[in-house]
PAZAPA-4460 file (N, C-alpha, C; in steps of 0.05 Angstrom, whole numbers, plus 32768, in hexadecimal, padded with zeros to 4 digits):
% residues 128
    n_x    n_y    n_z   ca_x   ca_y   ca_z    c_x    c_y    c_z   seq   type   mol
   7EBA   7B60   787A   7EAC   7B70   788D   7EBB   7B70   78A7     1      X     A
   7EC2   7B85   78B6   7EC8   7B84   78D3   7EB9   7B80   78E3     2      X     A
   7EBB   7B77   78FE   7EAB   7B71   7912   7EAF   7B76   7929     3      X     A
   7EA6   7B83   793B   7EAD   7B81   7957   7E99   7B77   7960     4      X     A
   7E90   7B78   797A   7E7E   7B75   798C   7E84   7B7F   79A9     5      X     A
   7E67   7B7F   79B7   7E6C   7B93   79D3   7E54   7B87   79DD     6      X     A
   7E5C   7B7B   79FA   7E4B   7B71   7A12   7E3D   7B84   7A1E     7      X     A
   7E21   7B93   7A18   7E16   7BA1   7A2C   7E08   7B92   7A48     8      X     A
   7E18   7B96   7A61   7E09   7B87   7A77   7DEB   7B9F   7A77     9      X     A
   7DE3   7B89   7A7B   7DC3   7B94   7A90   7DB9   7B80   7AA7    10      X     A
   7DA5   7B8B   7AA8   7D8C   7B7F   7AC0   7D87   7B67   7AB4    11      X     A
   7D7C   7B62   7A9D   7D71   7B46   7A8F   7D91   7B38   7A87    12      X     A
   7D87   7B26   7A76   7DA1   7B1A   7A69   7DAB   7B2E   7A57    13      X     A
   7DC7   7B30   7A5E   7DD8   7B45   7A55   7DCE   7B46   7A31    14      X     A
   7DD1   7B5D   7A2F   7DC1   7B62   7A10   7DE6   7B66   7A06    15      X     A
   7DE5   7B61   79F3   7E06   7B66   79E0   7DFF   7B6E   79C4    16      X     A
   7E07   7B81   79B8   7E0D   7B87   7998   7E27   7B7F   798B    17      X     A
   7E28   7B77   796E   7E3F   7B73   7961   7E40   7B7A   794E    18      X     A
   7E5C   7B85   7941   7E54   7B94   792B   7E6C   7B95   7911    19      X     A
   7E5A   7B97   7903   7E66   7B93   78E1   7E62   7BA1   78CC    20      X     A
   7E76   7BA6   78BF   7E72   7BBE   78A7   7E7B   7BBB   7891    21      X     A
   7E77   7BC4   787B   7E7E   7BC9   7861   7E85   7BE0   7856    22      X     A
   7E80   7BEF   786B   7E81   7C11   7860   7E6A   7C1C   7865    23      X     A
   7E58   7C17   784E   7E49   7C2D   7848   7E2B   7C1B   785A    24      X     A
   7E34   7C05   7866   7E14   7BF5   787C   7E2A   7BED   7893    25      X     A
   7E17   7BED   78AD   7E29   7BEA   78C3   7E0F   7BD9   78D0    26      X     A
   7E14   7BBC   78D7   7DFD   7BA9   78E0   7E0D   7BB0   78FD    27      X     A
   7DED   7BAE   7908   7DF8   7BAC   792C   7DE5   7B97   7932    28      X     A
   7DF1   7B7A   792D   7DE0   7B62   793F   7DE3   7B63   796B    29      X     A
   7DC5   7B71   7962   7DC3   7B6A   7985   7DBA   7B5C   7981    30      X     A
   7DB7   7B4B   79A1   7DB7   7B36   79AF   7DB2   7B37   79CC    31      X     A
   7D9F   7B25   79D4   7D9E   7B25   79F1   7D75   7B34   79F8    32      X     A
   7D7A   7B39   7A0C   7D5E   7B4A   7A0F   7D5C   7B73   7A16    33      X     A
   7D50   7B78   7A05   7D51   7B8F   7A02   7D37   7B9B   7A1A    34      X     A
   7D47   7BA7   7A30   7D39   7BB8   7A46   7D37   7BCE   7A44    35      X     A
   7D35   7BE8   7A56   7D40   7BFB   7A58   7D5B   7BFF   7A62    36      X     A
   7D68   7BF5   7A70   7D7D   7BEE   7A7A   7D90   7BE8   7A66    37      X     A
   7D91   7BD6   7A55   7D9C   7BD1   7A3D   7D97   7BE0   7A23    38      X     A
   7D7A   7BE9   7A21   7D84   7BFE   7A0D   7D86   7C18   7A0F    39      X     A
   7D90   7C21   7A21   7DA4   7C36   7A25   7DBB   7C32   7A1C    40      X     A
   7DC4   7C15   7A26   7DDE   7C1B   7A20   7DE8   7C0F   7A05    41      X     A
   7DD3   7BF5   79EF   7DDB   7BF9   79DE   7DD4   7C0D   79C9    42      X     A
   7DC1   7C1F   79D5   7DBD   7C37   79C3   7DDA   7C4C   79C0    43      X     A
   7DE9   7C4F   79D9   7E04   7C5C   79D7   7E13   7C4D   79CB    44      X     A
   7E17   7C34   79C7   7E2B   7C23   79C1   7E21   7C22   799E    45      X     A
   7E0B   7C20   7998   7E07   7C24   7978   7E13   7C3E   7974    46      X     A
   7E00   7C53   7978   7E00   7C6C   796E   7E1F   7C78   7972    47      X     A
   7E32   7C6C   7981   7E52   7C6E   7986   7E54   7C6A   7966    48      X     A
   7E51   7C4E   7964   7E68   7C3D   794E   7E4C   7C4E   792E    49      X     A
   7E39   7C56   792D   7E26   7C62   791F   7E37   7C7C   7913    50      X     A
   7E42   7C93   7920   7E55   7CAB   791F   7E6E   7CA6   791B    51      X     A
   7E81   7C86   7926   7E91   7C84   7919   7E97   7C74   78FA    52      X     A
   7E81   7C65   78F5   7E85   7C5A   78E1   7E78   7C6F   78C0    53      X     A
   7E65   7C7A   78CD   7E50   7C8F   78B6   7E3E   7C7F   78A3    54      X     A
   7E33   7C71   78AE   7E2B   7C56   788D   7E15   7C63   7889    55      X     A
   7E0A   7C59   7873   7DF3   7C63   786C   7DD8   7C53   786E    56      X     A
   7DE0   7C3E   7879   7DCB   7C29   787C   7DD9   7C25   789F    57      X     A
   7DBE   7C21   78AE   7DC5   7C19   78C3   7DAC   7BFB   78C3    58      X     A
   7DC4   7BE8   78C6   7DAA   7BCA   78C4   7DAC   7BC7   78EE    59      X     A
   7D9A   7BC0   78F5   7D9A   7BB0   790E   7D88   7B9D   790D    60      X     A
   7D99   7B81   7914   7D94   7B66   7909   7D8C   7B64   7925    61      X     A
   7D73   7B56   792E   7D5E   7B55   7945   7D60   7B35   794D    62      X     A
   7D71   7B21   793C   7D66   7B0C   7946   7D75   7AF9   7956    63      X     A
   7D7F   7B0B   7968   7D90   7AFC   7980   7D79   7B06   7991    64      X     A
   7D69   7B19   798F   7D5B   7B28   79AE   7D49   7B15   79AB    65      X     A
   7D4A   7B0D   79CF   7D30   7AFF   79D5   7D17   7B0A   79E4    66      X     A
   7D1D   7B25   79F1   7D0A   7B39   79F8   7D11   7B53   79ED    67      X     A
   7CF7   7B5A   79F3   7CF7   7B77   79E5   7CDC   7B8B   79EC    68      X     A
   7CE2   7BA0   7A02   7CCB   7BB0   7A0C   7CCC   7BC9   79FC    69      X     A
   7CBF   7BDC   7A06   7CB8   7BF5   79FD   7CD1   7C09   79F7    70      X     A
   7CEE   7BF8   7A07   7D09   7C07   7A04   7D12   7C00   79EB    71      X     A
   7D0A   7BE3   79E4   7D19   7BE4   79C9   7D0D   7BED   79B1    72      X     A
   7CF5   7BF3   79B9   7CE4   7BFC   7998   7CF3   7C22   79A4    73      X     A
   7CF8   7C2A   79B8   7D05   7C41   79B7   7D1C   7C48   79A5    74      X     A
   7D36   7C29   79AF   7D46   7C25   79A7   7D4E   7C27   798A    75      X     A
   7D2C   7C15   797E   7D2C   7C17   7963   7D23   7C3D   795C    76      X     A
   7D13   7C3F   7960   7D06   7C52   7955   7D1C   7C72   7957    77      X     A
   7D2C   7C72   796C   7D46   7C83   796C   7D5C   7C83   7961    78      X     A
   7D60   7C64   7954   7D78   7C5F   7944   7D66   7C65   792B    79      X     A
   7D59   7C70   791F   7D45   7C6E   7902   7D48   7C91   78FD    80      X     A
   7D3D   7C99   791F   7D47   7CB8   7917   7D60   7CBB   7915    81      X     A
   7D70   7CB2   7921   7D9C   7CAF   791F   7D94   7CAD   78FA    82      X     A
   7D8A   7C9D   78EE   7D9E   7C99   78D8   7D88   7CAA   78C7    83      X     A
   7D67   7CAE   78CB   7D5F   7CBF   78AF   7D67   7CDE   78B7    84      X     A
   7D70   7CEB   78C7   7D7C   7D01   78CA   7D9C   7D02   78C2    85      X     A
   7DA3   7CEC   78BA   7DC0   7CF2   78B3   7DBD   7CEE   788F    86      X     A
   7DA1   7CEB   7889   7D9C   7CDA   7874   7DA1   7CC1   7865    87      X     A
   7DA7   7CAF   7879   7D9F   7C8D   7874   7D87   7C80   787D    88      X     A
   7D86   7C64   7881   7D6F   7C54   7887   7D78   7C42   789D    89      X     A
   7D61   7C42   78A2   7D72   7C20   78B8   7D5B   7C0D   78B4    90      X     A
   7D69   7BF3   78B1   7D5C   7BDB   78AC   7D59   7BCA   78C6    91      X     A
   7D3C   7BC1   78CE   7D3F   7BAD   78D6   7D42   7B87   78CC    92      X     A
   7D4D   7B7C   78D9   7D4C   7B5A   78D5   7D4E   7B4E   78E2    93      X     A
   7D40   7B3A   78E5   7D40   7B21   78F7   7D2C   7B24   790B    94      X     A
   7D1D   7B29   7901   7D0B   7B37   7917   7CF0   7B1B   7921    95      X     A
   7CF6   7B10   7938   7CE3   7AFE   793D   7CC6   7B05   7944    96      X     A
   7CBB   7AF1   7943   7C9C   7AFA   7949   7C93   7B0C   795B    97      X     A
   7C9F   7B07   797D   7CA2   7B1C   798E   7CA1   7B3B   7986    98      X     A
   7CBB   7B3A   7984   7CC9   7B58   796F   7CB6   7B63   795E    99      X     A
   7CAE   7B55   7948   7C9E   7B5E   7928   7C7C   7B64   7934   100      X     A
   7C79   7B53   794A   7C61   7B5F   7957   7C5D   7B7C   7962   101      X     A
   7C72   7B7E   7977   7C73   7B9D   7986   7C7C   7BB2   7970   102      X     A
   7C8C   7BAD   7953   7C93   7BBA   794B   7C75   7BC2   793C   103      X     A
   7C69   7BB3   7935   7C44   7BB2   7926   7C37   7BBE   7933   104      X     A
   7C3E   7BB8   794D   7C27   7BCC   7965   7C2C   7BEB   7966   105      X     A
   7C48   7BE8   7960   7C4D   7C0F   795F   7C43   7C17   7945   106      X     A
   7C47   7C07   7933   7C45   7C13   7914   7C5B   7C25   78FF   107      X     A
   7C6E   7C1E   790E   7C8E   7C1E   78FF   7C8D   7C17   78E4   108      X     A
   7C7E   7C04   78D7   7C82   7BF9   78B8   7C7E   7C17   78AA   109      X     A
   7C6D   7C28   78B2   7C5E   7C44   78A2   7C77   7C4E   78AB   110      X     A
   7C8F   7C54   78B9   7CA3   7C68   78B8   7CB7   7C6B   78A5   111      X     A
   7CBD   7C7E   7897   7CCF   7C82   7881   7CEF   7C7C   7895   112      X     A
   7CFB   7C78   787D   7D17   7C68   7884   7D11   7C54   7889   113      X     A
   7D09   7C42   789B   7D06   7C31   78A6   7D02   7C16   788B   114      X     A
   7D12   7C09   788F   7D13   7BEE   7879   7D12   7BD2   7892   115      X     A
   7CF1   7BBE   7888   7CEA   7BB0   7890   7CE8   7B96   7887   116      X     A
   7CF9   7B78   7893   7CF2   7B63   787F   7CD5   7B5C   787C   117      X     A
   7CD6   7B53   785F   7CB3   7B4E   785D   7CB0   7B35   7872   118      X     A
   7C8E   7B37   7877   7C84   7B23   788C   7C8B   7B09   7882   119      X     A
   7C87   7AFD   788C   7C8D   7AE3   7891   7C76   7ACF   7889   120      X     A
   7C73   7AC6   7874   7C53   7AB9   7860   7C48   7AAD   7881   121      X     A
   7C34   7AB0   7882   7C28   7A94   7890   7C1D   7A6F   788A   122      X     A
   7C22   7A65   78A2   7C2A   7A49   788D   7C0E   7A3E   7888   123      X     A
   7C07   7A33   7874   7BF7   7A26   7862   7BE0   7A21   7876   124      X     A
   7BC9   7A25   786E   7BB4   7A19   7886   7BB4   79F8   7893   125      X     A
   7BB9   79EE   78A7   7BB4   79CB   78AA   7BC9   79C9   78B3   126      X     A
   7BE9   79DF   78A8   7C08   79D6   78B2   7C06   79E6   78D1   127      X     A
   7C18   79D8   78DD   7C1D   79E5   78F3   7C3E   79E9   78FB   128      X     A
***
């Protein structure tokens, strides 16, 4: 797989994407906290390497971000139209509790294209 990566500065802790391919899936592990400020600019910086690579799966691996407001469920929800209008999917992963929450609160699981890891069991009653 190839890899690059790219430092988006922002306002919060600089948010960064990195990225890897196979061809036909192009993972973009961001990282950092996703603002408005930052996802602007890793929305240009995906949807760049998105037109030059053409994959048909677009994965974005969530589990470097340690914030995440109403820009990144944008973020998400714009990169989903990028790929089911070109006719692919995009996957999310790594998605921490934070994340899998706001993403629950919009109701993203019901959107076509969109590929979600299953929840996460909850642990046994008594374990903590």
């Amino acid at each position: 797989m190839k890899e690059t990566q790219t430092q988006i500065p922002g306002y919060r802790a600089a948010a960064g994407v990195a990225f890897s391919t196979d061809g036909s899936e192009l993972v973009a592990r961001v990282s950092g906290e996703i603002d408005h400020h930052a996802a602007r600019r890793l929305r240009e910086t995906i949807d760049t390497e998105v037109f030059r690579q053409l994959p048909s799966t677009l994965t974005l691996d969530l589990s470097g971000v340690g914030f995440m407001d109403s820009a990144g469920l944008g973020l998400i929800l714009g990169r989903l139209n990028l790929m089911t209008g070109r006719k692919g999917v995009l996957r999310l992963t790594g998605l921490n509790p934070p994340v899998r929450r706001i993403l629950s609160l919009a109701g993203v699981e019901r959107l076509p294209g969109l590929l979600l890891p299953e929840p996460e069991p909850a642990p046994p009653a008594g374990v903590r």
